[in-house]
ROMARKOL-708528 format. One line per 4 residues: number of its first residue (from 0); their letters; for each residue x, y, z of N, C-alpha, C. Coordinates in Angstrom, 1 decimal. Layout:
N
NUM	A	X Y Z X Y Z X Y Z  ...
end
This chain:
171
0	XXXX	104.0 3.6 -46.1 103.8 4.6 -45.1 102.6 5.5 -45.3  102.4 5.8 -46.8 101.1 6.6 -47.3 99.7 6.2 -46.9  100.0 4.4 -46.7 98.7 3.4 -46.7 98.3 3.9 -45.4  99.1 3.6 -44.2 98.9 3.9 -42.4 98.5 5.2 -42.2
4	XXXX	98.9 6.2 -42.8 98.4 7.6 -42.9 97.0 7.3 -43.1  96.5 6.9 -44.4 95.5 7.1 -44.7 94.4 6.0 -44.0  94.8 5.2 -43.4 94.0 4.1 -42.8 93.6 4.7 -41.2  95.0 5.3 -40.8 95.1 6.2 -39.5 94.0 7.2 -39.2
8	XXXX	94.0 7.8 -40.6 92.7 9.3 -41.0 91.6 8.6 -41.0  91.5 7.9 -41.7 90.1 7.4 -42.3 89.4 6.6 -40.7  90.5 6.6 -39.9 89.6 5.8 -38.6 89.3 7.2 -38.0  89.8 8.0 -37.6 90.1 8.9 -37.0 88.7 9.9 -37.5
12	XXXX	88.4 9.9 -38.9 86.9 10.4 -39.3 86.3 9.7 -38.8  86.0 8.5 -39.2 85.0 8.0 -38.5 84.7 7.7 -37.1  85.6 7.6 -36.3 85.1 7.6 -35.2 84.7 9.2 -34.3  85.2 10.2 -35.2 85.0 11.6 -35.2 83.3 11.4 -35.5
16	XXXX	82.7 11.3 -36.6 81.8 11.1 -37.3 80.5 10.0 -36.0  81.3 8.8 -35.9 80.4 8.5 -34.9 80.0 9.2 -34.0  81.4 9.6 -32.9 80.5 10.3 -32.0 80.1 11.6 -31.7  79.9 12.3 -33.4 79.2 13.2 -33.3 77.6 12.9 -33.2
20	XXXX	77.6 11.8 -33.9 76.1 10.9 -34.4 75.7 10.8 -32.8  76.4 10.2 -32.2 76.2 9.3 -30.8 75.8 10.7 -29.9  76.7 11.5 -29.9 76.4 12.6 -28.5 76.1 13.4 -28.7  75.5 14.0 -30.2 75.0 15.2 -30.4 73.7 15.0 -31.5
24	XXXX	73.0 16.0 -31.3 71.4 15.9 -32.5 71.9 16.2 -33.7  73.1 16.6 -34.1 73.6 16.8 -35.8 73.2 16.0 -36.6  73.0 15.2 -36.7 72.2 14.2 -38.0 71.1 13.4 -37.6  70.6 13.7 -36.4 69.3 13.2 -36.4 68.1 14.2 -37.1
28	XXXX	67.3 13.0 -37.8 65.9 13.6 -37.9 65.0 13.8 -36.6  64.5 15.1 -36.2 63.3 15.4 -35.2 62.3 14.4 -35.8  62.0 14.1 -36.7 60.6 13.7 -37.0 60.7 12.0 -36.3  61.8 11.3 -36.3 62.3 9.6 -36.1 61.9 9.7 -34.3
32	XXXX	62.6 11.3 -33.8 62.6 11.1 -32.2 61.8 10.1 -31.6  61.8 9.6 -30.4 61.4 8.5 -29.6 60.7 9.7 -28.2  59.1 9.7 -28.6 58.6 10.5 -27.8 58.2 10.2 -25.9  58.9 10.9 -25.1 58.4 10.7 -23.7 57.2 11.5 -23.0
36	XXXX	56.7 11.1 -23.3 55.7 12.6 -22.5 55.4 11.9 -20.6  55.2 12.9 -20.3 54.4 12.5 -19.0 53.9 14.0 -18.7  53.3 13.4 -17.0 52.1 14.0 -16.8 52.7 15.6 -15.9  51.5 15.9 -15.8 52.1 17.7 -15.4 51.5 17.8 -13.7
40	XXXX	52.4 18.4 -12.7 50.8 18.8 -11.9 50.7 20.0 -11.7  49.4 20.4 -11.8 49.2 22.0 -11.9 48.4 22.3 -10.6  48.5 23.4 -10.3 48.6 24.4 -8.9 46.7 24.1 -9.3  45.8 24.4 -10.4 44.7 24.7 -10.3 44.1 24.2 -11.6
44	XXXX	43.0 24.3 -12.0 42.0 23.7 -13.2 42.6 25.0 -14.3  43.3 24.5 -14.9 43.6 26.1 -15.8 43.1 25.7 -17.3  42.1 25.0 -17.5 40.8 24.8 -18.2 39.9 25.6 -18.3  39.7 26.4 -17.2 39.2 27.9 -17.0 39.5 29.0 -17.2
48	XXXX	39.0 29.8 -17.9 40.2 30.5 -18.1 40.4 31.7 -17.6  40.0 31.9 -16.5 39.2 32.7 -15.5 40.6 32.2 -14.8  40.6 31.3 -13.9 41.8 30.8 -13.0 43.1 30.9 -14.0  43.1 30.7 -15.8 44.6 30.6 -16.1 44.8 32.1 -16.0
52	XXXX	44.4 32.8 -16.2 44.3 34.3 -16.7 44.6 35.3 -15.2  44.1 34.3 -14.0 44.4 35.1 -12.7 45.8 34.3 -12.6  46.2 33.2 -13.1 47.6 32.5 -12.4 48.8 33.4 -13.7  48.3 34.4 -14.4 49.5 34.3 -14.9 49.8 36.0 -15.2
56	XXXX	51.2 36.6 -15.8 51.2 38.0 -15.8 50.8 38.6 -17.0  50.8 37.3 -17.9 50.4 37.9 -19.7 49.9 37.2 -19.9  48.7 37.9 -20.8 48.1 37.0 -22.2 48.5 38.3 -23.0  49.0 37.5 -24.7 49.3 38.3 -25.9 49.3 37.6 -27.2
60	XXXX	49.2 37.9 -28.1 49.1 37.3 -29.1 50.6 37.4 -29.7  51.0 36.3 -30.2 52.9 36.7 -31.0 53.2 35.3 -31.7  53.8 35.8 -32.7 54.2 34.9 -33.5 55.6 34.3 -33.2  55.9 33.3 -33.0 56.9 32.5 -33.1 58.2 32.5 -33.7
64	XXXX	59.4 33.9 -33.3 60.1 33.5 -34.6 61.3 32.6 -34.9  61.7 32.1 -33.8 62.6 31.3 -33.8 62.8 30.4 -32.8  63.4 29.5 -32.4 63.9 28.8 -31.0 65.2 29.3 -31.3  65.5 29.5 -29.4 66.8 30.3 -29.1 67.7 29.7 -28.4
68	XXXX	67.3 27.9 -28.7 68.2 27.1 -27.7 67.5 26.5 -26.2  68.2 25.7 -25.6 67.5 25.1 -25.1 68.2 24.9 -23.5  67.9 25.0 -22.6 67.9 24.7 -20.9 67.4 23.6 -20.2  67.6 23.1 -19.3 67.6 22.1 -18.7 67.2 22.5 -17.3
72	XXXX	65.7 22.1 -16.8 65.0 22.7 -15.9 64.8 21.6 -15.2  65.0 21.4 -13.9 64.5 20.1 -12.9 64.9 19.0 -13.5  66.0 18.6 -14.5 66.3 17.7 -14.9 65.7 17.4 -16.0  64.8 17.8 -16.4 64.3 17.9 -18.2 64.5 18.8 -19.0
76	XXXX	64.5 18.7 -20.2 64.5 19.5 -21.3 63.6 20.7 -21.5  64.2 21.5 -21.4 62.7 22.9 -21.9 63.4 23.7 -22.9  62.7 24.4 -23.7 62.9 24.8 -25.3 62.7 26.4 -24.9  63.2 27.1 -25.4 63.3 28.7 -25.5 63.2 29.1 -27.2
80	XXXX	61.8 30.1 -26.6 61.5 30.6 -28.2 61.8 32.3 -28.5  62.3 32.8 -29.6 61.7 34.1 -29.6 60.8 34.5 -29.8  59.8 35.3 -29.3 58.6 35.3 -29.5 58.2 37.0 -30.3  57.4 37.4 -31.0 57.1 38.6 -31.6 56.0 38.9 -31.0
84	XXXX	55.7 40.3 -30.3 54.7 40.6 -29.4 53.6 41.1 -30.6  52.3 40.6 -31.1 51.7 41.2 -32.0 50.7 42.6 -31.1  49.9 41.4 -30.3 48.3 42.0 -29.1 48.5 41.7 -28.2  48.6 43.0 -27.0 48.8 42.5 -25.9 47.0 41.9 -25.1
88	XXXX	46.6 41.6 -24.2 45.6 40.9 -23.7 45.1 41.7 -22.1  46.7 41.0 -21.7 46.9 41.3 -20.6 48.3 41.5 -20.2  48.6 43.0 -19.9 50.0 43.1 -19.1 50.1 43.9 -20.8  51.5 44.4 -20.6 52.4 45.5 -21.8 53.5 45.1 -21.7
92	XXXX	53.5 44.5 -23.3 55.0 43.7 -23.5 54.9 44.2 -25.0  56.3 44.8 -25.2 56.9 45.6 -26.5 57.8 44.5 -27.1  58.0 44.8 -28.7 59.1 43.8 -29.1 58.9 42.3 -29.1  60.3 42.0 -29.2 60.8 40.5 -29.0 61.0 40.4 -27.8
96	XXXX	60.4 38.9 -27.0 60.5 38.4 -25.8 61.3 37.1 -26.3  61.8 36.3 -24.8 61.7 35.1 -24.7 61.0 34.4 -23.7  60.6 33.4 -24.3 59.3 32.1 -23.8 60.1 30.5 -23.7  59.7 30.3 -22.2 60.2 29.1 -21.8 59.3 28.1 -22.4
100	XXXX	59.4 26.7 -23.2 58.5 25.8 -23.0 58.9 24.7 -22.1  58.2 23.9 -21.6 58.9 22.8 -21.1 58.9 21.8 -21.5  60.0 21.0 -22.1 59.8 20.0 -22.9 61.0 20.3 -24.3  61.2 19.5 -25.0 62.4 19.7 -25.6 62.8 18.2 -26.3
104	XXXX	64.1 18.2 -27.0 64.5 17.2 -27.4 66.0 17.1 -26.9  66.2 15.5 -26.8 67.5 15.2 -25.9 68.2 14.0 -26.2  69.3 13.5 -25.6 70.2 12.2 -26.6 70.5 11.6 -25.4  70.1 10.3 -25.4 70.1 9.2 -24.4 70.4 7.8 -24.8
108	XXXX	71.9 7.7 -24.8 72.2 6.1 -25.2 72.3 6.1 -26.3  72.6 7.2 -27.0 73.0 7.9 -28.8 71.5 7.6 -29.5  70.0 7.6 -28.5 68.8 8.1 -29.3 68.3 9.1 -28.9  67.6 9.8 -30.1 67.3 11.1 -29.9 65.5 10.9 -29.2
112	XXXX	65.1 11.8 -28.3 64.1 11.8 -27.6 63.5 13.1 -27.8  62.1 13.1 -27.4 61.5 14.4 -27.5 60.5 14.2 -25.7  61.2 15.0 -25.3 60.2 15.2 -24.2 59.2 15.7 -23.4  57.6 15.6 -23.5 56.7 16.4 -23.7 56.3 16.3 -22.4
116	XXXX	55.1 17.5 -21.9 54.1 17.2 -20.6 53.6 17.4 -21.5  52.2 16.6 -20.9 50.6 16.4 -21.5 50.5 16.0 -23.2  51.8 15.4 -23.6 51.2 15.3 -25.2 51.5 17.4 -26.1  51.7 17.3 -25.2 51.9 19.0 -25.8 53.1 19.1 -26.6
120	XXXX	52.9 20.0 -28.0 53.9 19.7 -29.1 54.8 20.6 -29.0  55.6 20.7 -29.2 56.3 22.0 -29.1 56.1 23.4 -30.1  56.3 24.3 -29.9 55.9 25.4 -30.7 56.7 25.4 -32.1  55.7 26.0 -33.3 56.3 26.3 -34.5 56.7 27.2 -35.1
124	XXXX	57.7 27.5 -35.6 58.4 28.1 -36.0 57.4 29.4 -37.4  57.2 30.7 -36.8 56.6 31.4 -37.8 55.0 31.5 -37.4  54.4 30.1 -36.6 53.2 29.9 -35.9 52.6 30.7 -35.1  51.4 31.8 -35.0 51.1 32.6 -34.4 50.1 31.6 -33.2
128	XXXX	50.0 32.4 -32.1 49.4 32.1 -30.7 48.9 32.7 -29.5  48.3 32.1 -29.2 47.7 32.9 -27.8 48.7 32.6 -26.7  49.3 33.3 -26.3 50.6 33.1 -25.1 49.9 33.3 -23.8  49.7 32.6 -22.6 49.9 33.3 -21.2 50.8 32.3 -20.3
132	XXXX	51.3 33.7 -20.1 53.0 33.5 -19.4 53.3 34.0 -18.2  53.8 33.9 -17.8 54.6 34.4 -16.4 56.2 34.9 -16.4  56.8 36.0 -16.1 57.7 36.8 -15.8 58.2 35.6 -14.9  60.0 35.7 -15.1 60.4 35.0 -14.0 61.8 35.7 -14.2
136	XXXX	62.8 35.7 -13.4 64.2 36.0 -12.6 64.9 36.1 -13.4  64.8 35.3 -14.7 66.0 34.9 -15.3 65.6 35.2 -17.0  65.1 36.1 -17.0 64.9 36.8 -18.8 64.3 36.7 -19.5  63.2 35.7 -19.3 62.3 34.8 -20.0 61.2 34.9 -19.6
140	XXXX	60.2 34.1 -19.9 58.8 34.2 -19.8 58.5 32.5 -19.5  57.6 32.4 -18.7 57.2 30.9 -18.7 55.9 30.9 -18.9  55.4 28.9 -19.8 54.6 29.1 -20.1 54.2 27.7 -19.1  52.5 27.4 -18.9 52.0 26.6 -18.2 52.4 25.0 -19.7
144	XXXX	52.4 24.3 -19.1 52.7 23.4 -20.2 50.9 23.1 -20.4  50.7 22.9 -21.5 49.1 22.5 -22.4 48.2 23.7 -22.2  48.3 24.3 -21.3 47.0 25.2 -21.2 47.9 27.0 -21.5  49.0 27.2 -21.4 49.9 28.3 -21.9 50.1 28.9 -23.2
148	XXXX	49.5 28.1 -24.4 49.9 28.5 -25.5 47.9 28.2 -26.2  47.9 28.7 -27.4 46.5 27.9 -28.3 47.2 28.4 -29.6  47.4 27.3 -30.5 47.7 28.2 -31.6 46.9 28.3 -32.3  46.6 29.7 -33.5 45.7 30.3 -33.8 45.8 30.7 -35.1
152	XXXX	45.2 29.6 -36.0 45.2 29.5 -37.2 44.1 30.4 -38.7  43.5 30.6 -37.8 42.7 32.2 -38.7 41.7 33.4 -38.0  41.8 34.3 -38.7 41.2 35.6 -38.0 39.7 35.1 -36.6  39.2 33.9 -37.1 38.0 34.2 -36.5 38.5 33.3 -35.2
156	XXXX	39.2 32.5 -35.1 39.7 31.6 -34.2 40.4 32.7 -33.0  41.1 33.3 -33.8 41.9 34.7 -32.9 41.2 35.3 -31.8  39.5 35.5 -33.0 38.5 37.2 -32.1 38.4 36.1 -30.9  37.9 34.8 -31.3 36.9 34.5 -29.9 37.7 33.8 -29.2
160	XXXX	39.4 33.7 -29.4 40.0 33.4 -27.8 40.4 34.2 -27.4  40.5 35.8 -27.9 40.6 37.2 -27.3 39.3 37.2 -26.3  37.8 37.0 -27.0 36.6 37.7 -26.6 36.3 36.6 -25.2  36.9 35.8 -25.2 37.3 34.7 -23.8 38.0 35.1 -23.2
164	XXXX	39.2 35.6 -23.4 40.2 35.7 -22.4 39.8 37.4 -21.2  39.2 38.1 -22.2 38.9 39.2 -22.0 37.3 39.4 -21.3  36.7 38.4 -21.4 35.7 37.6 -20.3 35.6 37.5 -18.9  37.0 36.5 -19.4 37.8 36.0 -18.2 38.3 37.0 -17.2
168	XXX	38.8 37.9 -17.7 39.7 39.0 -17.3 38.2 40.1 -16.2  37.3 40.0 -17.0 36.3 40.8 -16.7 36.0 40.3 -15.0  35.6 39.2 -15.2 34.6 38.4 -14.0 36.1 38.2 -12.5
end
Protein backbone atom coordinates (compact mmCIF):
# COMPACT_ATOMS: atom_id res chain seq x y z
CA UNK A 1 0.00 0.00 0.00
CA UNK A 2 3.19 2.28 0.98
CA UNK A 3 4.53 1.55 -2.72
CA UNK A 4 1.01 3.18 -4.51
CA UNK A 5 1.26 6.07 -2.20
CA UNK A 6 4.52 6.80 -3.05
CA UNK A 7 4.30 6.05 -6.93
CA UNK A 8 0.76 8.04 -6.66
CA UNK A 9 3.05 11.24 -5.12
CA UNK A 10 5.92 10.90 -7.08
CA UNK A 11 3.54 11.19 -10.37
CA UNK A 12 1.50 13.79 -8.88
CA UNK A 13 5.08 15.97 -8.46
CA UNK A 14 5.93 15.55 -11.55
CA UNK A 15 3.40 16.28 -13.44
CA UNK A 16 2.93 19.34 -10.92
CA UNK A 17 6.57 20.12 -11.78
CA UNK A 18 5.83 19.75 -15.56
CA UNK A 19 3.29 22.01 -15.89
CA UNK A 20 4.73 24.49 -13.96
CA UNK A 21 7.80 24.19 -16.58
CA UNK A 22 5.11 24.18 -19.51
CA UNK A 23 2.78 27.18 -18.42
CA UNK A 24 4.85 29.40 -16.47
CA UNK A 25 8.53 31.30 -16.91
CA UNK A 26 9.63 29.58 -13.31
CA UNK A 27 12.59 27.72 -14.61
CA UNK A 28 13.23 29.22 -17.73
CA UNK A 29 16.42 30.98 -18.50
CA UNK A 30 15.67 34.66 -20.16
CA UNK A 31 18.89 34.37 -21.77
CA UNK A 32 17.72 30.67 -24.01
CA UNK A 33 14.31 32.86 -24.94
CA UNK A 34 13.27 32.51 -28.62
CA UNK A 35 13.40 36.19 -29.82
CA UNK A 36 10.23 37.80 -31.92
CA UNK A 37 10.75 41.19 -32.87
CA UNK A 38 8.77 43.02 -35.40
CA UNK A 39 8.28 46.20 -36.90
CA UNK A 40 6.66 49.38 -35.23
CA UNK A 41 4.60 52.11 -37.06
CA UNK A 42 5.18 55.44 -35.80
CA UNK A 43 2.90 58.56 -36.14
CA UNK A 44 6.36 60.56 -37.34
CA UNK A 45 10.43 60.42 -37.93
CA UNK A 46 11.19 60.44 -34.13
CA UNK A 47 14.88 60.31 -35.17
CA UNK A 48 14.52 63.91 -34.70
CA UNK A 49 14.48 64.93 -31.85
CA UNK A 50 12.76 68.05 -32.31
CA UNK A 51 9.49 65.99 -33.51
CA UNK A 52 10.24 63.12 -30.49
CA UNK A 53 10.36 65.89 -27.86
CA UNK A 54 7.06 67.79 -29.46
CA UNK A 55 5.24 64.04 -29.54
CA UNK A 56 5.79 63.45 -26.03
CA UNK A 57 5.00 64.98 -22.19
CA UNK A 58 8.53 64.08 -20.69
CA UNK A 59 12.00 63.92 -21.16
CA UNK A 60 14.00 62.97 -17.69
CA UNK A 61 16.78 61.28 -16.85
CA UNK A 62 15.98 57.96 -14.14
CA UNK A 63 17.39 55.09 -13.27
CA UNK A 64 15.72 51.91 -13.57
CA UNK A 65 14.86 50.28 -10.43
CA UNK A 66 12.98 47.43 -10.89
CA UNK A 67 10.29 45.73 -13.33
CA UNK A 68 6.85 45.82 -11.78
CA UNK A 69 5.33 43.08 -13.89
CA UNK A 70 3.97 42.85 -16.89
CA UNK A 71 0.44 43.73 -19.16
CA UNK A 72 -0.70 42.65 -22.15
CA UNK A 73 -1.40 45.55 -24.71
CA UNK A 74 -3.08 44.88 -28.19
CA UNK A 75 -2.41 41.38 -27.76
CA UNK A 76 1.45 41.60 -26.93
CA UNK A 77 3.58 41.67 -24.17
CA UNK A 78 4.60 45.05 -22.60
CA UNK A 79 6.99 45.19 -19.48
CA UNK A 80 6.36 47.86 -16.60
CA UNK A 81 9.30 49.39 -14.92
CA UNK A 82 9.86 51.46 -11.79
CA UNK A 83 11.52 54.19 -12.76
CA UNK A 84 13.64 56.82 -10.25
CA UNK A 85 13.17 60.36 -11.41
CA UNK A 86 17.00 61.72 -11.33
CA UNK A 87 16.69 65.21 -14.14
CA UNK A 88 13.77 66.43 -15.25
CA UNK A 89 14.27 67.72 -19.21
CA UNK A 90 10.98 68.29 -19.88
CA UNK A 91 7.70 68.36 -17.81
CA UNK A 92 7.97 67.91 -13.52
CA UNK A 93 7.99 64.45 -12.41
CA UNK A 94 8.94 63.77 -8.53
CA UNK A 95 9.84 60.38 -7.10
CA UNK A 96 9.10 56.92 -8.41
CA UNK A 97 7.09 56.60 -11.58
CA UNK A 98 5.94 53.80 -13.76
CA UNK A 99 7.01 53.24 -17.49
CA UNK A 100 5.34 51.16 -20.01
CA UNK A 101 7.71 49.26 -22.42
CA UNK A 102 6.38 47.38 -25.15
CA UNK A 103 7.58 44.18 -25.61
CA UNK A 104 8.17 41.59 -22.93
CA UNK A 105 8.54 37.91 -22.46
CA UNK A 106 5.89 35.19 -22.91
CA UNK A 107 5.13 31.16 -22.99
CA UNK A 108 3.83 29.69 -26.29
CA UNK A 109 3.56 25.90 -26.71
CA UNK A 110 5.70 25.62 -23.23
CA UNK A 111 8.56 28.02 -25.07
CA UNK A 112 9.56 30.92 -23.61
CA UNK A 113 9.70 34.07 -26.08
CA UNK A 114 10.87 37.50 -25.88
CA UNK A 115 8.94 39.93 -27.79
CA UNK A 116 10.53 43.10 -29.17
CA UNK A 117 9.62 46.22 -31.71
CA UNK A 118 12.58 47.33 -33.60
CA UNK A 119 15.24 44.91 -32.08
CA UNK A 120 14.80 47.07 -28.92
CA UNK A 121 16.08 45.35 -25.61
CA UNK A 122 14.32 45.66 -22.82
CA UNK A 123 15.40 47.90 -20.00
CA UNK A 124 17.99 47.14 -17.19
CA UNK A 125 17.65 46.81 -14.15
CA UNK A 126 19.73 49.68 -11.92
CA UNK A 127 20.54 51.11 -15.75
CA UNK A 128 20.23 54.86 -15.96
CA UNK A 129 18.53 56.69 -19.14
CA UNK A 130 17.16 59.27 -21.13
CA UNK A 131 13.22 58.57 -20.86
CA UNK A 132 10.62 60.39 -23.12
CA UNK A 133 7.28 59.31 -22.29
CA UNK A 134 3.83 60.11 -22.43
CA UNK A 135 1.19 60.37 -19.50
CA UNK A 136 -1.66 57.96 -20.13
CA UNK A 137 -5.17 57.06 -18.20
CA UNK A 138 -4.01 54.28 -16.44
CA UNK A 139 -0.85 55.13 -13.99
CA UNK A 140 1.93 54.77 -16.13
CA UNK A 141 3.93 56.47 -18.48
CA UNK A 142 4.54 55.25 -22.11
CA UNK A 143 7.44 54.88 -23.91
CA UNK A 144 7.83 55.20 -28.04
CA UNK A 145 9.43 51.72 -28.62
CA UNK A 146 13.43 52.42 -30.04
CA UNK A 147 13.40 56.04 -29.98
CA UNK A 148 11.82 56.42 -26.04
CA UNK A 149 14.59 55.46 -23.97
CA UNK A 150 18.92 56.02 -24.76
CA UNK A 151 20.74 54.40 -22.15
CA UNK A 152 23.40 56.48 -20.67
CA UNK A 153 26.44 55.05 -19.68
CA UNK A 154 28.83 58.00 -18.47
CA UNK A 155 28.80 61.65 -17.44
CA UNK A 156 29.74 62.91 -20.93
CA UNK A 157 27.22 60.81 -22.90
CA UNK A 158 24.51 62.22 -20.38
CA UNK A 159 25.58 66.32 -21.06
CA UNK A 160 25.19 65.96 -24.88
CA UNK A 161 21.81 64.08 -24.94
CA UNK A 162 20.57 66.72 -22.39
CA UNK A 163 22.39 69.67 -24.63
CA UNK A 164 20.20 67.88 -27.70
CA UNK A 165 17.12 67.41 -26.25
CA UNK A 166 17.18 70.92 -24.84
CA UNK A 167 18.05 72.13 -28.51
CA UNK A 168 15.29 70.41 -29.57
CA UNK A 169 13.05 71.90 -27.06
CA UNK A 170 14.38 75.39 -27.98
CA UNK A 171 13.60 75.43 -31.93
Amino acid sequence: MKKVALVIGLVIVGAGIFSIKYFTMFFDAKDSAIVVNHSYTYEDDYRDKRKLASAVDNIFIGEVVTDVGNKEYTGHPNTQYKIMIIQNIKGALLGDITVNQEGGYYKKNGKLKLFTYEKSPLLIKKQVYLFAVSATEKDYFHMIPKYGYYPLDNEEQKYKLIASFNSALEK
